[in-house]
Each structure stands twice: as structure tokens, then as C-alpha cells.
N, C-alpha and C positions, 0 to 999 in steps of 0.2 A: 661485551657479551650479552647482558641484559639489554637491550636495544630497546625492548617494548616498555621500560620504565622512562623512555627520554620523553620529558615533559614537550620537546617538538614534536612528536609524534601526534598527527591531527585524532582530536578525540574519537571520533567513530571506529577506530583504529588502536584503540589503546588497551593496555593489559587491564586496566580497572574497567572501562566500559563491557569488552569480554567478563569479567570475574562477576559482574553484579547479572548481569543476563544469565548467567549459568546457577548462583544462588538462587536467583529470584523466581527461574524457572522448578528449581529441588524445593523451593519453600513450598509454591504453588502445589506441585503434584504432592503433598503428605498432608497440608491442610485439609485439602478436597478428600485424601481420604478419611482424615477424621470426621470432616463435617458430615459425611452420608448420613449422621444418626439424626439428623433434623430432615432429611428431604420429606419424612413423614409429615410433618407441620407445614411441609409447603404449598405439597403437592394437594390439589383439591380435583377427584376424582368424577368422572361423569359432565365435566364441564363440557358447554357448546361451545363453538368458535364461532363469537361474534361478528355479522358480516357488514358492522358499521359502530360508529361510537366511538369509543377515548382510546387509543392508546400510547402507552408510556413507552420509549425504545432507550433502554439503556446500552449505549456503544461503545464499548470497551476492547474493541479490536484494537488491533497493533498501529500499522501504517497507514499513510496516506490514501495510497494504492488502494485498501480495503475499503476507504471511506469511498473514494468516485467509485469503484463499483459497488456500493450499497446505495448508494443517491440516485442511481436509474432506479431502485425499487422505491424509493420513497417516490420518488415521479410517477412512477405508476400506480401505488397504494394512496396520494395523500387526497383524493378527493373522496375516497373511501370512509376514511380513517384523520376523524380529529386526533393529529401527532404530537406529541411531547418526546422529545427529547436531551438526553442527559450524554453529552460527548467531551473529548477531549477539544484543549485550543486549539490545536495546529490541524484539526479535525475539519474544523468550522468552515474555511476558504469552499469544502465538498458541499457544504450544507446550504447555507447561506442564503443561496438564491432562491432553495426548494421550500423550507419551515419557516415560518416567519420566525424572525428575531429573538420576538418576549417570548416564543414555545421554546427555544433553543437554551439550552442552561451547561456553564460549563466548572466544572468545581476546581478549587487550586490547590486543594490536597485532599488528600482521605474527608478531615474533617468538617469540612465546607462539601462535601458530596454528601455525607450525612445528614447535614441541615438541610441540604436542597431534598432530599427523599423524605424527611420529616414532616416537610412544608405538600410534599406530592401526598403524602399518606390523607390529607384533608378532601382531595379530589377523585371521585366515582370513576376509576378505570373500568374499562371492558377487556383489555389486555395488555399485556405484557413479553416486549421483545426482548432475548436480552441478544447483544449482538458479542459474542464469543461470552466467554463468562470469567470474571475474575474475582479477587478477594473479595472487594469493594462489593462489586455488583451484588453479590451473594450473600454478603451482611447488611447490604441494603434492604436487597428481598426477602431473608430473614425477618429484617424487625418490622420494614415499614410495607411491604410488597406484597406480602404473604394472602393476600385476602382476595389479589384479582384474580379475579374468577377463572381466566384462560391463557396460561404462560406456553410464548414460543421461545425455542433456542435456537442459533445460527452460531458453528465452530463452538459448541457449547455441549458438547458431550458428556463431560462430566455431571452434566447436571438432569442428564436423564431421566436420571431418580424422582423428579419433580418436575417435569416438561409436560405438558401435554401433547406439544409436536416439538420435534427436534428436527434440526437441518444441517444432516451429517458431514463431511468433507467427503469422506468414503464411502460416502452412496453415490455420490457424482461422477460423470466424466470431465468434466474441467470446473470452475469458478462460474463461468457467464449459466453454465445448467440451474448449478447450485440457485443463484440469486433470481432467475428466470422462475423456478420455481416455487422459493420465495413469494415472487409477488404473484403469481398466479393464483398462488395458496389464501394469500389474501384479496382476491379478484380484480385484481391489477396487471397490466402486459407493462413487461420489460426491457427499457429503451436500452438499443446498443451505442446510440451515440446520444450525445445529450450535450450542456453547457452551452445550450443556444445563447447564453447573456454573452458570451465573447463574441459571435457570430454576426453580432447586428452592424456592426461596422466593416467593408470590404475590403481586405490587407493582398497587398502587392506581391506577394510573395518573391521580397527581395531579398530572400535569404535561400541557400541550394540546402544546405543541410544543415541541422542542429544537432550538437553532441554535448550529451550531456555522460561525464565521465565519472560520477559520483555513485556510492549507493554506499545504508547503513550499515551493511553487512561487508564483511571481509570476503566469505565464501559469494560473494557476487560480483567481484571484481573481477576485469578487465586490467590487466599489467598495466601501468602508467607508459611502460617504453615501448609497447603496443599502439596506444593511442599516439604518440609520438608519432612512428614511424607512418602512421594513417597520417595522418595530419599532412605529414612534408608529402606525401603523395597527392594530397589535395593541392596542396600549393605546388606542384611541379604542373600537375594539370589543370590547373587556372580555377578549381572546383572553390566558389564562396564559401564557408562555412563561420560556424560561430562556436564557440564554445561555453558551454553554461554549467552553472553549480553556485553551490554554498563558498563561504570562505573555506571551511576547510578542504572540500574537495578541491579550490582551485590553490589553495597551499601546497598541496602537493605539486603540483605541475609546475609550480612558478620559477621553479631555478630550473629548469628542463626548458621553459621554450620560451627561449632567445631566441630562437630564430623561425619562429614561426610568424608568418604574416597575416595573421589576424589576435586581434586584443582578447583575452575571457574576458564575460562576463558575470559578475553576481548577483544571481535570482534574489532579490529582494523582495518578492511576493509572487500569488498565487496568482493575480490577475495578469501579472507581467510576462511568466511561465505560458500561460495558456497564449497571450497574445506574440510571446516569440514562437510555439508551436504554429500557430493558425498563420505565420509569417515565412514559416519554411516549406519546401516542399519533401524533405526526407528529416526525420528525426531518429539519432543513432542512441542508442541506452539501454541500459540493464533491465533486466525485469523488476521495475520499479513501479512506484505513483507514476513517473513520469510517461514509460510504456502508456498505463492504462489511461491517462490523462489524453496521450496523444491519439489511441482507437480512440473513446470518444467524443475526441475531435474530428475524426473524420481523417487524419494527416496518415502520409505512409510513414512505417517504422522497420526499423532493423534494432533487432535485438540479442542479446548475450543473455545465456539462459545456465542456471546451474543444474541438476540431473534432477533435484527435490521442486521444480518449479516449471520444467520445461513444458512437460505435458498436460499438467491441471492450471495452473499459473496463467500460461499463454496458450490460449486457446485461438489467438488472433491467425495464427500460422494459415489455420486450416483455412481462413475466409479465401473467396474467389478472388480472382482479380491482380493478384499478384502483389497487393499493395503493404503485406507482413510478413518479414524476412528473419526467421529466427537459428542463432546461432544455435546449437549445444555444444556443452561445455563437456568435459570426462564422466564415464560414467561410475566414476568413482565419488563416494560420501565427501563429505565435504562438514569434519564434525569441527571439535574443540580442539584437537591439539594441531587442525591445519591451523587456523587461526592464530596460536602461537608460531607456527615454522614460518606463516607467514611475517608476521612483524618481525622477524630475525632476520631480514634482509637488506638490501642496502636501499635508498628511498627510491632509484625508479626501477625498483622490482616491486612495489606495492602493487598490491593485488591477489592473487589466488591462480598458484600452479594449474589447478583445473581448468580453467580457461587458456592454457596455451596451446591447444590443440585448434584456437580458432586464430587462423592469420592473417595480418592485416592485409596483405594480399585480395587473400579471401571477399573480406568485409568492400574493401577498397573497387571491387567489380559488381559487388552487388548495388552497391551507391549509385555507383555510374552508370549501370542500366536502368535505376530508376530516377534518376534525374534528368535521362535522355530521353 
């Protein structure tokens, strides 16, 4: 009966990863309301937005995803703008090529973030990004932050109180607006495709399709016995493909395909990820990092989209050309207690009821006109 306690059950998928995402998001929202009584002390009033000089970008966003589309704005702001920033690890594969190294600082808990902002409070900013805004971020700029002259927010609303510009979600029509404007704001143009360090070497494109069947979320899922039945349709039609992901995403599948005639693979880095896209000519995945990873690349995509992401999320649909294919998913929510009915299923039902409205049928012709 309790299915979602079975310690096989791949962690992104589990009742305790749900239960901490759902605390940690009710903690968030009551903190921020108590803390309004400081935005007084932070906010510094009649400030100019300096149009060169130091700035500090604290990034605190969520996924992957968020990071390559914030990295075409640092591409376009970093000759501007002496950059420091303060990110997560798994962050860093986005960064990397763009900020040099020693400007790049990444903390391995709350209190190693703190010492790192202790040690920034010694150095003359001219600004201050913060990139969504969190605990951390906010007790940072609290103690040690409070003094630069000209603070921006991006998904940082709450902290309006103390922003000199904020960069709303819900002022936008899609994601690529948002960041486009962004860097404008700081007079920079905003590249749609980017990651030229994989580009310099010319790949065969000996791959027809890449599927990548994974994603953190539950409400993003694709049925495992979906992808399945896609699969054996490629292989009746002679169609190459590959299959990519994490170990846990390819746990799932493992006792399901015996009888498919190609091996998964596991992505063991970001470098590896970019060079199996830049090697296929279709990439099939969720609206993931991986999605935005493969626009800009330049690679055509088909994609599975949930109702909270379709339209601001992926904005790739609309480009000419015909080269992004995006599913929608039901246009029903997709809250907390799917998430439970989900993991009460048996294992190749993993995934999200919402998406069954897209068939592999479906997917399976769109493939095939663009690989023809």
C-alpha cells in the first residue's frame, strides 16, 4: 500500500524528496514575511545604475536549465561588468567557460557561504544581482551586502522591498524576454545560442535521435511505458537512437528494456551531454536543462511540456523553421497530492497521468519527419 516508502523507489521520485520540497518551500514563504522589517536597512534610495564597475551576482536559482539561460546574459554583460560570482556546484558546468575560475566561488553549506560574503564585504561593489532570492542570499545581503549602492533582482520578488529594479516573471511573455531584457538593462545583447567551446570540433552526426527520459520533477514526466512503446517503434523502423540520463533515471527503465536494441547510456558530465546533443540530429526531453541546453545548441528538439511551463518555459515552439516540437501535457494542475497518486503505481507507470494525453504515435511521426 505505502509503495512510495520503498527504499527502490529512484530518489527524485520519493516521498521524503516530495516532503522536504514542500516544507522547505512553507518555511521560505513565512521567513520572507517576517524579514520585511529589515528591507528598510537595505534598501538604499536614489541610487544610479552603474553602467560599468564590480559586480557581485548571487545565484540562487533552482536548476540547471536556469543557469544556461542566465549564461547568454553573462555573455552579453561580462565585458561590461567586472563579474563575481557566488553559485551553486552543479551550476558551474553553465559558468565556467564564461567567468574566469578564481571570480567563480561555490559555498558547501549555509556556513562556508557566509564566510565567502565576509571575505566579498572587503571589495568596492558597484552592484548587486541577486539571481532568484533565497534564505542565504538574504542573510548574506543583510549583514555583508547591504552597502552596494545599486541591487538587481531576477525571480526575486519578494525582495522588492529593497530592489532598485526587479525582474518579474509576470511581466514577461516567456523566459528568453525576461533574460533578453536583463541584459539589455545592463547594455548587453542576448545570445540565443551559445556554448561555442563544444562547437570547435566537427561531429558526424551519427546519432538520428537522442532521448533523454529523465527529469526532477514528478509532474514532468513522460510514463516510462510510453517511452517504451516509442522505442520499439524506432527499432521496427530501423530509426538509431540513444538513450541518456542519470543512474536513477535509467533504474527505472532497466528491467523494461530487454528487448530494445540499443544500450542506455549514463551522462557522466556536462561536457559529454553537450557533445552527445551536438552528435544527434533530433533530441526528444522534457522541459528540462537538457531542452534548453539543446536550443542553444543550435540541435532540433521535441519536447513534453506540463500546463505550468508550456507557454513561458518554452518559448522555443514559436521559432521559424520548424526545428521545436512541443508536446502539451492536460490542462489540469499538476500539484502535491499528484505526486503522491503518482508513486502508488506499479513501476512502468512512473510518471504523471497528465501527460497521457500525448501519444507515442504522436511523438513517433513528428521524429520522423524531422529526421527525413
Amino acid at each position: 500500500m505505502f509503495s512510495f516508502l520503498n527504499k527502490k523507489i529512484p530518489r527524485q521520485y520519493s516521498f521524503t524528496n516530495w516532503a522536504k520540497g514542500l516544507i522547505g518551500s512553507q518555511f521560505k514563504k513565512y521567513f520572507f514575511k517576517l524579514a520585511k522589517i529589515f528591507y528598510a536597512k537595505i534598501y538604499i534610495p536614489g541610487s544610479v545604475k552603474p553602467t560599468k564597475g564590480k559586480m557581485l551576482i548571487v545565484s540562487e536559482v533552482g536548476g540547471l536549465g536556469d543557469a544556461i539561460l542566465f549564461r547568454r546574459t553573462l555573455e552579453g554583460i561580462k565585458n561590461n561588468y567586472d563579474v563575481y560570482l557566488i553559485t551553486k556546484k552543479y551550476h558551474l558546468p553553465a559558468y565556467e567557460y564564461v567567468i574566469p575560475k578564481e571570480k567563480i566561488f561555490v559555498p558547501n553549506n549555509f556556513f562556508h557561504f557566509l564566510r565567502i560574503a565576509k571575505n566579498f564585504k572587503k571589495i568596492n561593489f558597484d552592484l548587486l544581482l541577486l539571481h532568484e532570492l533565497s534564505v542565504a542570499s538574504f542573510i548574506t545581503t543583510l549583514l555583508f551586502f547591504k552597502n552596494i549602492p545599486y541591487k538587481i533582482g531576477v525571480f526575486a520578488n519578494q525582495a522588492k522591498g529593497f530592489l532598485n529594479k526587479n525582474f518579474n516573471a509576470q511581466d514577461y511573455q516567456n523566459v528568453l524576454d525576461l533574460y533578453s531584457d536583463l541584459t539589455a538593462y545592463l547594455g548587453g545583447q542576448y545570445k540565443l545560442h551559445s556554448f561555442d567551446e563544444f562547437k570547435k570540433t566537427p561531429l558526424l552526426k551519427n546519432n538520428q535521435i537522442l532521448i533523454h527520459i529523465g527529469s526532477g520533477s514528478l509532474c514532468k514526466n513522460w510514463r516510462i511505458k510510453n517511452f517504451i512503446e516509442l522505442f520499439k517503434m524506432f527499432d521496427e523502423a530501423n530509426i538509431k537512437y540513444k538513450i541518456i540520463g542519470n543512474k536513477q533515471d535509467l533504474q527505472i527503465i532497466k528491467h523494461l528494456a530487454n528487448q530494445l536494441s540499443v544500450k542506455s547510456i549514463t551522462i557522466k558530465s556536462f561536457d559529454e551531454l553537450a557533445k552527445m546533443i551536438l552528435d544527434s540530429e533530433v533530441v526528444i526531453c522534457h522541459n528540462t536543462s537538457v531542452l534548453h541546453l539543446t536550443f542553444a545548441l543550435g540541435v532540433k528538439t521535441i519536447s513534453f511540456n506540463s500546463k505550468g511551463n508550456y507557454t513561458w518555459w518554452n518559448p522555443y515552439k514559436d521559432f521559424p523553421g520548424h526545428k521545436h516540437h512541443a508536446f502539451n501535457a492536460s490542462d489540469k494542475e499538476c500539484g502535491h497530492l499528484q505526486h503522491i497518486k503518482s508513486l502508488l503505481i506499479k513501476k512502468n507507470q512512473y510518471g504523471c497521468s497528465l501527460f497521457d494525453s500525448i501519444k507515442p504515435r504522436a511523438v513517433f511521426k513528428i521524429a520522423e519527419k524531422m529526421i527525413s
